[in-house]
Kinemage of the C-alpha trace (Angstrom):
@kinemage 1
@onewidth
@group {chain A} dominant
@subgroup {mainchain}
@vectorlist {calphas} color= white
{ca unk a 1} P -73.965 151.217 117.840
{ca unk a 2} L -70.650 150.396 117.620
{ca unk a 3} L -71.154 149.621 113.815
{ca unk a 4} L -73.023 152.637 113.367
{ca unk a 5} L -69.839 154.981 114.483
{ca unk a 6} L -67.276 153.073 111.969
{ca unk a 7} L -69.125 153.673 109.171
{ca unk a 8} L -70.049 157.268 110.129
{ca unk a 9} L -66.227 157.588 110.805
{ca unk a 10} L -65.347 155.753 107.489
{ca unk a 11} L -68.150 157.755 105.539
{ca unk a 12} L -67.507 161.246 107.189
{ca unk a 13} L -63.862 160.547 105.662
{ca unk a 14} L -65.346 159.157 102.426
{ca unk a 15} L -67.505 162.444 102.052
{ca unk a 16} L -64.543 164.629 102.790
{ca unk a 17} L -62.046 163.007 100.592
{ca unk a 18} L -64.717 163.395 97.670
{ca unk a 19} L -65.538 167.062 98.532
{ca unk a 20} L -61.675 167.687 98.602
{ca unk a 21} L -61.214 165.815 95.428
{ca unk a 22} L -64.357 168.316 93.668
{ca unk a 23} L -63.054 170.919 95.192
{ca unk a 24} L -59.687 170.237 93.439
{ca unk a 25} L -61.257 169.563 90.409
{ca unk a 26} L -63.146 173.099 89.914
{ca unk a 27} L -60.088 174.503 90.701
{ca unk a 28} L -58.065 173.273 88.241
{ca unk a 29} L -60.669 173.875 85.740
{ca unk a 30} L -60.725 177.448 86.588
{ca unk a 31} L -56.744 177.921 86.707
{ca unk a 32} L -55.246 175.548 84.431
{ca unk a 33} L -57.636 174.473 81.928
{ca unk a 34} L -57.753 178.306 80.314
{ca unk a 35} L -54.121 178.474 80.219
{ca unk a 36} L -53.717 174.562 78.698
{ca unk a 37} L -55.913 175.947 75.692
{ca unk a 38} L -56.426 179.264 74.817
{ca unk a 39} L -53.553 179.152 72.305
{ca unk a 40} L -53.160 175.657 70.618
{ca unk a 41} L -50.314 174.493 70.385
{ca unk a 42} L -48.306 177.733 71.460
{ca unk a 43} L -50.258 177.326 74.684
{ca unk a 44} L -49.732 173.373 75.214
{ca unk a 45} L -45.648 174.291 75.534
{ca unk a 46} L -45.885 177.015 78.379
{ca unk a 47} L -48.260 174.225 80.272
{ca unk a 48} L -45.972 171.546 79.501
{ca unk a 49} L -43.025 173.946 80.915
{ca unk a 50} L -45.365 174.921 83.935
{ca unk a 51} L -45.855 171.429 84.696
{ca unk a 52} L -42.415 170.077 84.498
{ca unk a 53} L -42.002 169.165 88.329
{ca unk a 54} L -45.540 168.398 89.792
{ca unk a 55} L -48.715 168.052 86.911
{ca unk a 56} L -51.824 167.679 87.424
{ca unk a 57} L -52.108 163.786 87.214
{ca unk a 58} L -48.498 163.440 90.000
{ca unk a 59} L -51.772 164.797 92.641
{ca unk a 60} L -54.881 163.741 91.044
{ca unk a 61} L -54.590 160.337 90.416
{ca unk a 62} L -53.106 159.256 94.197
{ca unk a 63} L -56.050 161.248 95.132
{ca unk a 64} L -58.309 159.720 93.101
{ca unk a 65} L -56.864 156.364 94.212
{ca unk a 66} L -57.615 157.142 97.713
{ca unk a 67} L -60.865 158.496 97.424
{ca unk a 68} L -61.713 155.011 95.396
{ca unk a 69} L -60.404 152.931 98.375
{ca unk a 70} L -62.094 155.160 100.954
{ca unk a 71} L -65.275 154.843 98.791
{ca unk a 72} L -64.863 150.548 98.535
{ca unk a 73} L -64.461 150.374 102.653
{ca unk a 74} L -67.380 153.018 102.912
{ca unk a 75} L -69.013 150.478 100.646
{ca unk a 76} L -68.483 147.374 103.106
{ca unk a 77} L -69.298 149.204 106.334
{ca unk a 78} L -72.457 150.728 104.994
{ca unk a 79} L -73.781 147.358 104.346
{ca unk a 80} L -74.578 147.410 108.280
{ca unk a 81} L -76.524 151.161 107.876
{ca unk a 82} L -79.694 151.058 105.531
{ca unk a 83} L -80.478 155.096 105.512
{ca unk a 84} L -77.248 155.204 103.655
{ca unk a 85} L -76.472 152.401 102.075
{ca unk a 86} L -77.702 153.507 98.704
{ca unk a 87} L -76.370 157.293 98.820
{ca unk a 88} L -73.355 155.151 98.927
{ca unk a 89} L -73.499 152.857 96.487
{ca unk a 90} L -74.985 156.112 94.456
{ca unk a 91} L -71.532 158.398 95.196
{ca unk a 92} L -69.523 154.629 94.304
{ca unk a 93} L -71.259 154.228 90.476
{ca unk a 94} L -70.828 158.164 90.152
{ca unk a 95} L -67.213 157.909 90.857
{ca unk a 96} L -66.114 154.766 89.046
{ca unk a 97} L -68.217 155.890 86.127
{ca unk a 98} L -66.862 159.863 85.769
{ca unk a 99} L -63.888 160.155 87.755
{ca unk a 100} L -62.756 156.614 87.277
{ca unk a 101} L -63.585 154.964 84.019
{ca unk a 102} L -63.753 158.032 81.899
{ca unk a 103} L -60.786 159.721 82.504
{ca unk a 104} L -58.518 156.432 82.822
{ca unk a 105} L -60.435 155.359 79.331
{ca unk a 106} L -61.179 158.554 77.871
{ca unk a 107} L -59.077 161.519 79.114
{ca unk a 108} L -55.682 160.317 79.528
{ca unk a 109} L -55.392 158.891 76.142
{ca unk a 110} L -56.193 162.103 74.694
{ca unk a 111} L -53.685 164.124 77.278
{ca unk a 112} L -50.919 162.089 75.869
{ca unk a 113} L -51.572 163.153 72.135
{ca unk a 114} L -51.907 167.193 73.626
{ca unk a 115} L -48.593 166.614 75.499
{ca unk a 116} L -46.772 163.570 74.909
{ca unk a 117} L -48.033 163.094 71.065
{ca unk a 118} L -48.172 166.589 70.222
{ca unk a 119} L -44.984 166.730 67.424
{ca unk a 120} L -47.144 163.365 65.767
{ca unk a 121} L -50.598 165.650 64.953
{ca unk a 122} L -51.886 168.653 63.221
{ca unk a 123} L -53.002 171.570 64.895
{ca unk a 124} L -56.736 170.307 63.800
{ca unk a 125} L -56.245 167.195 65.852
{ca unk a 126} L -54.864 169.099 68.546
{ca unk a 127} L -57.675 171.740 68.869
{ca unk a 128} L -60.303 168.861 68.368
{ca unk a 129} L -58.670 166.925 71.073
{ca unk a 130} L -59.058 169.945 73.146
{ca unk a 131} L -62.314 170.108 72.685
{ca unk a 132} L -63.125 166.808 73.160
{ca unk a 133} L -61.173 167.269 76.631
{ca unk a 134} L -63.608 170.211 77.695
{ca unk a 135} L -66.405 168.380 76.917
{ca unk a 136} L -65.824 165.239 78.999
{ca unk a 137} L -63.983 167.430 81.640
{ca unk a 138} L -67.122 169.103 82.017
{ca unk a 139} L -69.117 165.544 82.422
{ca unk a 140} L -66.381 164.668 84.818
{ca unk a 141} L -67.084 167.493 87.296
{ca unk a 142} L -71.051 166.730 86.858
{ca unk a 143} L -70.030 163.661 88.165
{ca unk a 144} L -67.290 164.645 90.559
{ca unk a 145} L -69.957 167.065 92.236
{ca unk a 146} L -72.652 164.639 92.455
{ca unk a 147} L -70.357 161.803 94.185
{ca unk a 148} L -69.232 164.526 96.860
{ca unk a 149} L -73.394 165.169 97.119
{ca unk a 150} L -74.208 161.725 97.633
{ca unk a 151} L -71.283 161.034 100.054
{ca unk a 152} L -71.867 164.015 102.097
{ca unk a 153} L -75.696 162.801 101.983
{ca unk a 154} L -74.446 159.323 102.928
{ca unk a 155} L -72.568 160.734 106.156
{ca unk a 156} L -75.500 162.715 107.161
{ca unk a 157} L -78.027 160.174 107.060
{ca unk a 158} L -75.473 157.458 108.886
{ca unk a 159} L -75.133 160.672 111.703
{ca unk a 160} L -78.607 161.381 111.983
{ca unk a 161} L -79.718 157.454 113.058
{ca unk a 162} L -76.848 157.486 115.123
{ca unk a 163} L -78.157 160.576 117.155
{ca unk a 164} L -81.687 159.057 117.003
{ca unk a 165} L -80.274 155.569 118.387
{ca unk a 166} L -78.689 157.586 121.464
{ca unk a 167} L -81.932 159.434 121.732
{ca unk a 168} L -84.119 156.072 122.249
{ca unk a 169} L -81.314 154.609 124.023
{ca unk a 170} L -81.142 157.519 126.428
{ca unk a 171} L -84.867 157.819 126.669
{ca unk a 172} L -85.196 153.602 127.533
{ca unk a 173} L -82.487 154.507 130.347
């Protein structure tokens, strides 16, 4: 039992972190990403003056580095509770895959040519990079919702034998 409540504990944490993370993600598609590119490259400047103190990436990516070592411990302690063990593993691929891998690979290269770059390429390149952005943004919340799904699934499963072992255990009392 006793392995049963740490990885509930360590998965209900897991599931929130990724919800929270999701969460933070649709909002920042809905306030910032209009803003970043309704008016290339006019628009890029405000954004880049808007995010002089705290951007996007000073809270996402300590997030997203805390949600990936929540995830890895909610990986080891689910080893011990079957129901869950794949929703787990599931919510793990969908995170290293879209929230890990393609924007470390993907997304930040291409933010540094929109903000860091900008002066070295033509509007085109700009626009196109934009694009490109949306695109795999919008992959990255597909992903980003489905690791909160499975995590959330994950916890509820690991809850659910737990109250059915207290149930038995209660009942063989």
């Amino acid at each position: 039992m006793r392995k049963l409540t740490a990885a509930l504990a360590v998965t209900t944490v897991y599931a929130a972190l990724a919800t929270l993370v999701f969460c933070t993600m649709i909002a920042e598609t809905v306030f910032l990403y209009p803003n970043y590119f309704h008016d290339i490259p006019a628009s890029l400047i405000v954004a880049d003056e808007f995010t002089a103190v705290v951007s996007v990436g000073s809270v996402m990516r300590p997030l997203g580095a805390a949600l990936m070592l929540t995830g890895v411990v909610a990986v080891a302690v689910t080893l011990w509770a079957r129901a869950s063990r794949i929703w787990t593993l599931a919510s793990m691929l969908s995170l290293i895959s879209g929230l890990f891998l393609l924007s470390a690979l993907y997304l930040w290269p291409r933010w540094t040519i929109l903000f860091d770059d900008r002066a070295l390429h033509t509007v085109d390149e700009l626009r196109r990079t934009a694009d490109e952005i949306g695109v795999a943004h919008t992959v990255r919340v597909v992903l980003g919702a489905l690791t909160a799904v499975f995590a959330v699934v994950a916890a509820l499963r690991i809850y659910r034998d737990r109250i059915l072992r207290t149930q038995i255990q209660r009942a063989q009392s």
